[in-house]
Every structure is written in C-alpha cells, then in structure tokens.
N, C-alpha and C positions, 0 to 999 in steps of 0.2 A: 544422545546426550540430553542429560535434562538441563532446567533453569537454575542458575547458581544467584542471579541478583537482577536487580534492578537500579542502576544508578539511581542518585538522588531526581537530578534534571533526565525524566526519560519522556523520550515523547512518540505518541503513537499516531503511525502514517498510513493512510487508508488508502490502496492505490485502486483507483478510474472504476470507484462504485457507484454509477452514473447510468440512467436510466437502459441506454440502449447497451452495452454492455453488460449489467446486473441480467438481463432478458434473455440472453444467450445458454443455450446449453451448456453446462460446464461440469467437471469431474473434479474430485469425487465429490464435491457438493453443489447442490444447486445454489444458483444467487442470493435468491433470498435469507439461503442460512446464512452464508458467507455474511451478508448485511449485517444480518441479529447478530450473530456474534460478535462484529465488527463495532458495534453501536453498545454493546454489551461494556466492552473495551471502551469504547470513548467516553460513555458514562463514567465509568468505573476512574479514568486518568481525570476529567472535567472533574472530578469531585475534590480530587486532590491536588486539584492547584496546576496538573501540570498540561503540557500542550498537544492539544488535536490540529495533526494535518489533513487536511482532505485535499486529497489530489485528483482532479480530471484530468484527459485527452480532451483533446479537442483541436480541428482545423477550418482555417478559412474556408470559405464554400470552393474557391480557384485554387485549395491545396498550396498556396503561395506561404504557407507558414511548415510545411510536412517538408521533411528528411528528402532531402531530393535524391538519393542513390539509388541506381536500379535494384529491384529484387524481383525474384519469381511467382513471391506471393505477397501481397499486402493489400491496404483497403485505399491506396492512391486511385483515386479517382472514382469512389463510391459515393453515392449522393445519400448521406445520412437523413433518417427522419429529424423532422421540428424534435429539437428538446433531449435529443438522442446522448446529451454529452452534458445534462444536465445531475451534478449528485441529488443521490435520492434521498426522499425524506425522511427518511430515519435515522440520516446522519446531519441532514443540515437544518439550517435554522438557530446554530449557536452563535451567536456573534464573537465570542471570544475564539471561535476554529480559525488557524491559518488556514488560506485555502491559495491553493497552488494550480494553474493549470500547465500541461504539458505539450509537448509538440514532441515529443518524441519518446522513446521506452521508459527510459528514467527519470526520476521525478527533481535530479541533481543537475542536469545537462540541460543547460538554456534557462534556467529559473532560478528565484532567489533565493529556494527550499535553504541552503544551506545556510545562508545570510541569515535568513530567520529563525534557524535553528542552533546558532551559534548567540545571534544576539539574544535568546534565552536564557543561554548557556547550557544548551541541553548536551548531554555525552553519550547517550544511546536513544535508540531507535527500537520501536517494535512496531512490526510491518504486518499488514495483512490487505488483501485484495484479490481482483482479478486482473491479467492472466497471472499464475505463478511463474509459471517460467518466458514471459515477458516482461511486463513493468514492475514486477515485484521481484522478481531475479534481477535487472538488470538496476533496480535501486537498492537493493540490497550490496552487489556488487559497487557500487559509487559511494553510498556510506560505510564499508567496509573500507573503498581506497581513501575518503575524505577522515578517517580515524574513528567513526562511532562505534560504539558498540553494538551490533547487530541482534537484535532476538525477531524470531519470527512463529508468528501462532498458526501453527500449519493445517487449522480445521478451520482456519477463517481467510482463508485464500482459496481459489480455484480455479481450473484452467479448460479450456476447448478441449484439449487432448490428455488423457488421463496420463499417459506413458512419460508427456515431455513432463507433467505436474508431480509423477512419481521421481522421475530423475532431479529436478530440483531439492525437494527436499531429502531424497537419500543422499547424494551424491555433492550437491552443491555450496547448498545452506550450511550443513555443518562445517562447511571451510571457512563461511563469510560468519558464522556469531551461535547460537545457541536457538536451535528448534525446542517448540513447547505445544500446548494444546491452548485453547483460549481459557479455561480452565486451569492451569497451572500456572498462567500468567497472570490471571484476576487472584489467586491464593500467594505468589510472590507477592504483588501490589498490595492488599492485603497486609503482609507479613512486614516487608521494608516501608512501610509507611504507618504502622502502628506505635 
C-alpha cells in the first residue's frame, strides 16, 4: 500500500529511541539509522508547525512501576545501566516535543499521549521506532482502536528479531493505517503542506 495523505493535524511518535535500547542489535536496520531518519522526520513536522512525540520506556529500579504478569521472557528484574532509558540526542533538546514515558508496550496505555494528542487536535499519527513488533505494533494497534489515523515509516523502525519485524509490517500494519518509507512520507509532507 502506498501513502494517500496526511491529515492537516498529523503528528509524528518516536517510540523508546533512548540510549540503551538505540545500542541494541536490531533488524533490518541498525539504531542509528533508525534515529536519522527518525530525526529527519521530526525536523521535517517541527518545521511545519505540527507535533513531535518522543516517547521512552522506563522502570523504577524495584520494577514497582512494570506490568506485573508472568511471562517467559521479559527484562523484569534486569538491573539497567545509568542513563539507559534516557532519548538520545538527536531527537531531544526541542522544547516544544511532547515527551511521553511508558511503563509498558504502548505508548496509549497508562499515559496521557492521547490527552495530548487530542488536545492538539491531531487526527493521525506517524510512527516510527524500536522494537517494531513491540511498542511500535502495540501503539499502533491503540491509535488504530482510539480512531487515528495510522501511517508508519517502516525504514525507520527496528526490531531484535528480523522475522517478528518482517511479520509486522507485511501482515499487520496494513490492517492498522498505511506503510511508507521515510522518504515517501517527508515528499507527502512536502506535497499536503505546500
């Protein structure tokens, strides 16, 4: 599917591009790109007036803030480095960014992302981060059910495991809104904003 529009109020969500996270092996791109072109993006909406979310993870050190359900695998009970949950500087430093942190996959569930994205008046969303098929699947999915619009720029997201980050975007994404390249979305932006 390609990009057909960009609402007037669209606002671009950056999920948990934050030191120790960005550092991580990821498929099919490394962090760093992920970042640039991330930051590419935010530029690109900051210029036009409209709103940058940056969203972190992050937990208590006693994990008294994390999802208390058993699972078989997760990071409950990993003792993170200093700073590890900190976004990195290529995105931060705007003062005008909402900035969101999370306590769990989605960046909709426990926080007041939507609050703030309503009292905008923003109608769509475009997403990019890491993991894709954790907090960028699982908020995509929650702006999808809260009524946004969903686009997601899928060369600016990445994931630990190539396979679950190819099933997101074949499979998943084009159910919740309209997959793009970071490039097809900076040339919409561009085009509906001229």
């Amino acid at each position: 599917m390609s990009l057909t529009t960009l609402d007037p109020r669209t606002a671009l969500v950056a999920i948990d591009l934050q030191s120790g996270i960005v550092a991580m092996p990821t498929h099919p791109y490394p962090g760093p790109d992920v970042v640039a072109r991330t930051a590419g993006l935010a530029d690109a909406f900051r210029s036009h007036g409209l709103p940058v979310v940056l969203v972190r993870v992050s937990f208590a050190p006693d994990w008294a803030d994390a999802v208390p359900g058993r699972t078989e695998r997760g990071p409950r009970g990993l003792a993170f480095p200093e700073g590890w949950d900190v976004v990195v500087g290529e995105l931060s430093g705007h003062a005008g960014d909402i900035r969101v942190t999370k306590h769990n996959w989605s960046a909709f569930h426990g926080t007041d992302l939507d609050v703030q994205l309503r009292r905008r008046g923003v109608t769509q969303i475009v997403l990019t981060g890491i993991a894709t098929s954790i907090g960028v699947e699982s908020t995509a999915r929650d702006a999808y059910a809260h009524g946004y619009h969903v686009t997601l720029a899928t060369d600016a997201m990445a994931d630990a495991d190539a396979e679950a980050h190819a099933n997101s975007v074949e499979r998943i994404f084009p159910r919740l809104g309209e997959t793009g390249t970071t490039a097809e979305t900076l040339e919409l932006l561009a085009k509906t904003r001229a």
